[in-house]
N, C-alpha and C positions, 0 to 999 in steps of 0.2 A: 589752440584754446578757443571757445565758442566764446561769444560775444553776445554778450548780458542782454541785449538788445533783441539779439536775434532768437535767444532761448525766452522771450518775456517773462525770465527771472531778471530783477535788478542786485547787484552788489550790495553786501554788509555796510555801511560807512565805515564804523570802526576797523572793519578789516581790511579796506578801501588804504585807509590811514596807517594801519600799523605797515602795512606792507610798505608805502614808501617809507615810512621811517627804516626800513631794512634796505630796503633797496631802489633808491631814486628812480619813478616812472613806473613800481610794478605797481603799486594800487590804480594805474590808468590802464598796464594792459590786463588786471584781472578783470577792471570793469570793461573791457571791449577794445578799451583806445588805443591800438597796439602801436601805431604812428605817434602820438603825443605820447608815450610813454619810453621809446625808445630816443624822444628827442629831449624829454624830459632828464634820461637818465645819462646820455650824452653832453648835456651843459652840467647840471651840477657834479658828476662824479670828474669828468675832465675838468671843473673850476677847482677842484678837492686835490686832481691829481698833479696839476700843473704849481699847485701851494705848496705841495709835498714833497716834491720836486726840490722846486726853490728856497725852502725853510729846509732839506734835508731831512724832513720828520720832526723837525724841531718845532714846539708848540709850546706844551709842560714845563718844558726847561725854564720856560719863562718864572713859574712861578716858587717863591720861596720856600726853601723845603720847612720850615714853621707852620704852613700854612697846608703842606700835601695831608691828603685823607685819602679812606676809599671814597666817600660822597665829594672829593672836591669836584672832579672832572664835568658832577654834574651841572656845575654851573657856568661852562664853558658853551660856548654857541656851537663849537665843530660839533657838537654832540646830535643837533638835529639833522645830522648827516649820519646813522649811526652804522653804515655800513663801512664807509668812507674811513668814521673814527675809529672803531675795529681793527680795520685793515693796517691805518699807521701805525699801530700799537703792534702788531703782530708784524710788520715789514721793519717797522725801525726800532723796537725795544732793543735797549742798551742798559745794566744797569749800572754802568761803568762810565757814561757819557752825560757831563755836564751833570753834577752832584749840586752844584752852586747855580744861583742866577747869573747870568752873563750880560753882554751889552751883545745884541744882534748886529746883524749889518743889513743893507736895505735890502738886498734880494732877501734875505731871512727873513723881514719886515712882513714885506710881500706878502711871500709867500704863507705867513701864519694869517694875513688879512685875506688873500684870497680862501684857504680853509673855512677861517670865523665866517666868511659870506657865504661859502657854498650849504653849511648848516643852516643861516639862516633860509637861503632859499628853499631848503627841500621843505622847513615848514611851510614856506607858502606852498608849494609843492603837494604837504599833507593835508594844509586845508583845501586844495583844491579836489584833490581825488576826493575827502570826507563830502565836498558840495558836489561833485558829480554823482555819487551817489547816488546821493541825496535826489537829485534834480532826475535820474534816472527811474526811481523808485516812484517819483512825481507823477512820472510820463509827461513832463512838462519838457519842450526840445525850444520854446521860444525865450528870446531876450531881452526882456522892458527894461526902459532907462529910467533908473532910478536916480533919484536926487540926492544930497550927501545930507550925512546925519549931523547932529549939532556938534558930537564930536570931532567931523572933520574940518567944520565951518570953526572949530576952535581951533585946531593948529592952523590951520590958513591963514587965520590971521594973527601968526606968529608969537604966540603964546608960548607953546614949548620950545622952538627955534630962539628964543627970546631966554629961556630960562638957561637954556644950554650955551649960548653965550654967555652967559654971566657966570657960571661956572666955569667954562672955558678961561674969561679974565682971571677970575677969584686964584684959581691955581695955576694960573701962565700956563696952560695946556698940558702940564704934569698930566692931569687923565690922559692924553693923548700916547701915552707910553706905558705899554704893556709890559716893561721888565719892572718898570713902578708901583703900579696899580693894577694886577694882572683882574682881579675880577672889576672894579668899575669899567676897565674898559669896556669888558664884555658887554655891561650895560648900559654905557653912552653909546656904545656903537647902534645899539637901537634907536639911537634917534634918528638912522637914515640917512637922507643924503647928508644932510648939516656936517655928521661925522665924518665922512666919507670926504668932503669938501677940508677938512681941518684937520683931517690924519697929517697931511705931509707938513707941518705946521708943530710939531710935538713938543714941548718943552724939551731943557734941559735935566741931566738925571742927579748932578752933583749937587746943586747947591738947593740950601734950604729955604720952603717958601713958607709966609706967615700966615696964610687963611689957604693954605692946602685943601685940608681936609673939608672945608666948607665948600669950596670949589668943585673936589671932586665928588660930593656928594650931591650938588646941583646938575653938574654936567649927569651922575648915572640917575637920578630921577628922572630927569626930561626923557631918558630913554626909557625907564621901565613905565611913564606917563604915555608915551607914544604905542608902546606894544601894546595900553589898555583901549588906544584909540583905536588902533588899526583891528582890534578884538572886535571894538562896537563896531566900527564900519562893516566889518565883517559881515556879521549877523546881519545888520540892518540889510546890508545890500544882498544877502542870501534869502531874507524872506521877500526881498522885494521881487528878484528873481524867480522864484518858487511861488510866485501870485500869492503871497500872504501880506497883509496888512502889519508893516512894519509899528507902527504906531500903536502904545497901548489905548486899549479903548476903554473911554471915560465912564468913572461909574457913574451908575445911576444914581441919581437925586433924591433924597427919602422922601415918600408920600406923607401924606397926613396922616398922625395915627390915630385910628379908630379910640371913637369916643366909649371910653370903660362904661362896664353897663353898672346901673346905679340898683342897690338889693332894695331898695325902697319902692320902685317902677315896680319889683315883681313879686310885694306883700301884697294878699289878696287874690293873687291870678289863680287860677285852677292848677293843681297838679306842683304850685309851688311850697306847701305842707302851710299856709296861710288861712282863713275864713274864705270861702269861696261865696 
């Protein structure tokens, strides 16, 4: 495959993107980067296959069949792996296996966590082939160090880590169990490390708690709050990257407005149908 660089044509972004969404690493070797595309596609498809493994294809199960659709799947994380997701679906479909929600065991745990992660990674993954691109199309190859945006100077100082605790208490970590809350999971696990720190921490699944649903609605805000960050950071630090001026620029200040002309100044003047 010729290398974007070396033909001074640069890659589509979109299609930069859609390709790793199919297949982890091909949008870096279509754009040239045949090394970070082949090591790209060796951590997330091995984090995908090593979950699958150990979860036995078990994922779905988890969730209540009240609750299956054709559109449920799409609000699963494994999904930003979709080649990965595909695969289990066609390696392990059963539809004889596991009709009801179950109680997992921890390698099953695991393994459904390492899956929900390797999706999330390959989004990073697709944003990063969309900003090569990008950056190729530039002809920009240098790297300024840019500054963090307000929105990351806002989780740093533990605002959303803060709010996902309190959600966390609210429901005694109920959100932290996927056979319970199968989609909040999915969206507190966005909050990152915090989640990842509090997984092995999970409530109990029997007994009833009295501010649940307030809890678990705190815990998956903080994560779908943090995906808007990491969105802005995103941009921010790609234009900053790409020599653009991250910062909107201030409008302009209205001048003075022109003083209206007065029909009385122009009775009399020549040419204005007046006594000359």
């Amino acid at each position: 495959m010729a290398s974007a660089q070396s033909t001074g044509r640069a890659g589509l972004p979109l299609v930069a993107a859609l390709l790793t969404w199919f297949v982890p690493g091909l949008g870096l070797l279509y754009l040239g980067r045949a090394l970070a595309g082949l090591l790209t596609f060796a951590l997330i498809e091995g984090l995908f296959l090593i979950g699958a493994l150990l979860a036995r294809g078990a994922s779905f199960d988890m969730l209540d069949p009240d609750l299956r659709s054709s559109a449920a799947f799409a609000l699963a994380p494994e999904l930003g792996n979709l080649g990965g997701f595909l695969w289990q679906f066609g390696s392990y479909a059963d539809p004889t296996r596991a009709l009801l929600p179950r109680l997992f065991s921890s390698s099953e745990k695991l393994g459904v966590l390492l899956m929900a992660l390797s999706g999330l990674a390959n989004l990073a993954a697709i944003s990063g082939a969309h900003f090569e691109a990008r950056r190729q199309a530039a002809s920009r190859q240098r790297s300024l160090a840019a500054g963090p945006s307000p929105a990351l100077l806002a989780a740093l100082q533990g605002l959303l880590p803060g709010l996902y605790a309190l959600g966390l208490v609210l429901c005694e970590a109920a959100c932290l169990e996927r056979e319970r809350h199968y989609y909040y999971w999915s969206a507190q696990l966005l909050t990152g490390l915090p989640a990842l720190l509090a997984l092995p921490f999970g409530g109990p699944l029997e007994q009833a708690i009295p501010r649940q649903d307030l809890g678990v609605f705190y815990a998956g805000l903080a994560g779908l709050l943090n995906l808007l960050t990491c969105l802005d950071v995103y941009g921010f630090q790609a234009a900053r990257l790409l020599g653009q001026d991250p910062t909107p620029a201030p409008k302009p200040a209205p001048g003075p407005a022109a003083p209206a002309a007065n029909p009385k100044h122009l009775v009399g003047m020549p040419g204005q149908g007046g006594p000359a």
